[in-house]
C-alpha positions as CSV (number, residue, x, y, z in Angstrom):
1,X,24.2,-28.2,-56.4
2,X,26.8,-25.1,-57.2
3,X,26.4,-22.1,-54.7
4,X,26.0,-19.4,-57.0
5,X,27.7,-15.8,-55.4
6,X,25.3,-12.5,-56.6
7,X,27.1,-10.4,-58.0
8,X,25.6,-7.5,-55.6
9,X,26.3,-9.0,-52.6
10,X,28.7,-11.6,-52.9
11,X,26.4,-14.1,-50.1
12,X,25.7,-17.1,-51.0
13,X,23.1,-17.7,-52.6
14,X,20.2,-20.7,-50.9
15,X,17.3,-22.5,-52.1
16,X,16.9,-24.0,-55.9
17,X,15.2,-21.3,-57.9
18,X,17.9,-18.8,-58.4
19,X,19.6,-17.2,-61.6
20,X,23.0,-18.4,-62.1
21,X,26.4,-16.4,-62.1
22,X,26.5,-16.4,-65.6
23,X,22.7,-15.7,-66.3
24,X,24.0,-12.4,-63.8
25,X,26.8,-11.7,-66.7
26,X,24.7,-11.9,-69.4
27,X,22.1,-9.4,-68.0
28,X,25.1,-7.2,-67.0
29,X,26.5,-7.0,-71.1
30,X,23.0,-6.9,-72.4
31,X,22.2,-4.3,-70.2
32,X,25.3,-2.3,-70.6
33,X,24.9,-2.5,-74.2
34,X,21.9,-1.6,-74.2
35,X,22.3,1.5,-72.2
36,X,24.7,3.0,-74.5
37,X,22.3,2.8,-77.0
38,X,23.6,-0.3,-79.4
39,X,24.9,2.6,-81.4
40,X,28.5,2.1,-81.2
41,X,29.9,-1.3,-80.5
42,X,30.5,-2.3,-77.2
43,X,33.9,-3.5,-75.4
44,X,33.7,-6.4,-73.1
45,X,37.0,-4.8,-71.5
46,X,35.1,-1.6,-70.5
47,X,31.4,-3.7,-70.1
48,X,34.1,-5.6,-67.4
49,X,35.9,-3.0,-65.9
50,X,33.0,-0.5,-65.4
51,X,31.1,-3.6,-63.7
52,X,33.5,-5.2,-61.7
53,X,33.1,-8.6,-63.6
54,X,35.9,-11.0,-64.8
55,X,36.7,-10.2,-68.2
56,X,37.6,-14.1,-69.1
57,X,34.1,-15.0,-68.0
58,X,32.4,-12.4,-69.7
59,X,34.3,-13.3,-73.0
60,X,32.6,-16.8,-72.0
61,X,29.2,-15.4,-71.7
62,X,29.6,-13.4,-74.8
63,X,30.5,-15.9,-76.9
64,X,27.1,-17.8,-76.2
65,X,25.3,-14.8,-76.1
66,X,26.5,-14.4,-79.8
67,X,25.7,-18.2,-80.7
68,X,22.4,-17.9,-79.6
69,X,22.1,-14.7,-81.9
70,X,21.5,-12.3,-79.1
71,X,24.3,-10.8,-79.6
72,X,26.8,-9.2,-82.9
73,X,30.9,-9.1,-83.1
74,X,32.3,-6.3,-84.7
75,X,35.9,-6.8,-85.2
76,X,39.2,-4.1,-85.5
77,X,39.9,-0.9,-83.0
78,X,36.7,0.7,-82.7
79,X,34.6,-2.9,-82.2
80,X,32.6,-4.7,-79.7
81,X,29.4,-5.7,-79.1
82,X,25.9,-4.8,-80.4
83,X,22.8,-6.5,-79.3
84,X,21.2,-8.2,-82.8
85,X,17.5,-6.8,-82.1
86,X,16.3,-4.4,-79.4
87,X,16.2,-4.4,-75.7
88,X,12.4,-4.8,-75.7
89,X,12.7,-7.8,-77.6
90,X,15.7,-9.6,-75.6
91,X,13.5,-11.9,-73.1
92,X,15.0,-12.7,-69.7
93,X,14.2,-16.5,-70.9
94,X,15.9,-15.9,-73.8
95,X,19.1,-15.3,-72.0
96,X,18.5,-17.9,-69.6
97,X,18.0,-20.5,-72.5
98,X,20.9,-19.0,-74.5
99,X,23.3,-19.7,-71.2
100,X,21.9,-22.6,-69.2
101,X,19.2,-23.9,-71.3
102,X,15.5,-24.9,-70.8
103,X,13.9,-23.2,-68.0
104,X,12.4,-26.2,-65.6
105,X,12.1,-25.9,-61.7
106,X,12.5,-30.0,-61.8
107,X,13.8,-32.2,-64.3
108,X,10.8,-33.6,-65.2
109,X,8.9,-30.5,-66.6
110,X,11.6,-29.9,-69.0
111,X,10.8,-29.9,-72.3
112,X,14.3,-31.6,-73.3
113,X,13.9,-35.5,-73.4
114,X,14.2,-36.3,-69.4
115,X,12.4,-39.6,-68.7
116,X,11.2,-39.8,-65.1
117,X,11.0,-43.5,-63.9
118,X,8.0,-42.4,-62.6
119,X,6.5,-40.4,-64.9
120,X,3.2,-42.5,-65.7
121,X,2.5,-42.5,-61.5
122,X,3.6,-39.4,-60.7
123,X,1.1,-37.2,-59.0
124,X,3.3,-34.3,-58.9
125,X,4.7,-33.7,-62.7
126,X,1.7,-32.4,-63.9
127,X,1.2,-29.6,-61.3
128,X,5.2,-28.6,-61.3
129,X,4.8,-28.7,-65.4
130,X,2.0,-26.0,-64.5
131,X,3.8,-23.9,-62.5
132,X,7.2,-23.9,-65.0
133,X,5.5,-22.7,-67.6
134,X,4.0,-19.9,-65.6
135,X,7.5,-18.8,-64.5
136,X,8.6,-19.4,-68.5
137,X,5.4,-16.9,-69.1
138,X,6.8,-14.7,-66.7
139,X,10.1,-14.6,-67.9
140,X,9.1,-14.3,-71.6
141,X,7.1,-10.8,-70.9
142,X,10.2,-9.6,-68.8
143,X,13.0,-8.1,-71.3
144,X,16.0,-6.4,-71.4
145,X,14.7,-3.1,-71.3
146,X,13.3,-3.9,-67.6
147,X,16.8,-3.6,-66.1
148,X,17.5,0.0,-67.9
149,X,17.7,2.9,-65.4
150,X,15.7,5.0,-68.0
151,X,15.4,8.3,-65.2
């Protein structure tokens, strides 16, 4: 498994249930768009600059962002990026699908076509199936807007 740095700290990161760098770039654009209002297009040069994140990975992140329809191009001088819909509707598991895919704390509670050997014995997949979709719950009620110093 890939140690994953935060981007406030820069420790390594332990355990299993953690957000990923780039899940940590995408909440740092959305946010950043969203802060300036999704008025006027946002660079991912400035976005980068003003966050101390790399500007190749964030084009990265961007790019899927925009795939996944979370995000709008605006091309010439003055363009950017502008979030499709609003910051209140931008879930925290939409981002997470959008960059790593399903949400599942095992393999096995995924939604996407794993086949456990042990699936028909296993005592275990229906409890962890219980418990991902209570942290999918929870990430669908968290959005965008959550991480916006509104004071």
């Amino acid at each position: 498994m890939k140690n994953d740095v935060c981007l406030t700290t820069n420790e390594k990161r332990s355990g299993t249930l953690h957000l990923t760098q780039k899940v940590d770039y995408g909440m740092f654009l959305l946010s950043a768009i969203a802060t300036q209002g999704n008025q006027v297009p946002q660079s991912l040069q400035v976005v980068a600059d003003e966050h101390h994140l790399s500007f190749s990975f964030l084009q990265q992140v961007a790019r899927q962002l925009r795939q996944a329809g979370l995000l709008t191009s605006v091309r010439g001088k003055s363009g950017g990026y502008r979030l499709t819909k609003s910051a209140d509707e931008i879930s925290i598991k939409e981002v997470i699908e959008a960059l790593e895919g399903a949400v599942s704390v095992v393999d096995c509670t995924s939604d996407v076509g794993h086949v456990c050997p042990r699936a028909t014995t296993c005592t275990m997949r229906k409890k962890m199936k219980k418990i991902n979709d209570e942290i999918k719950d929870v990430l669908h009620t968290k959005t965008i807007s959550h991480f916006i110093d509104k004071s």
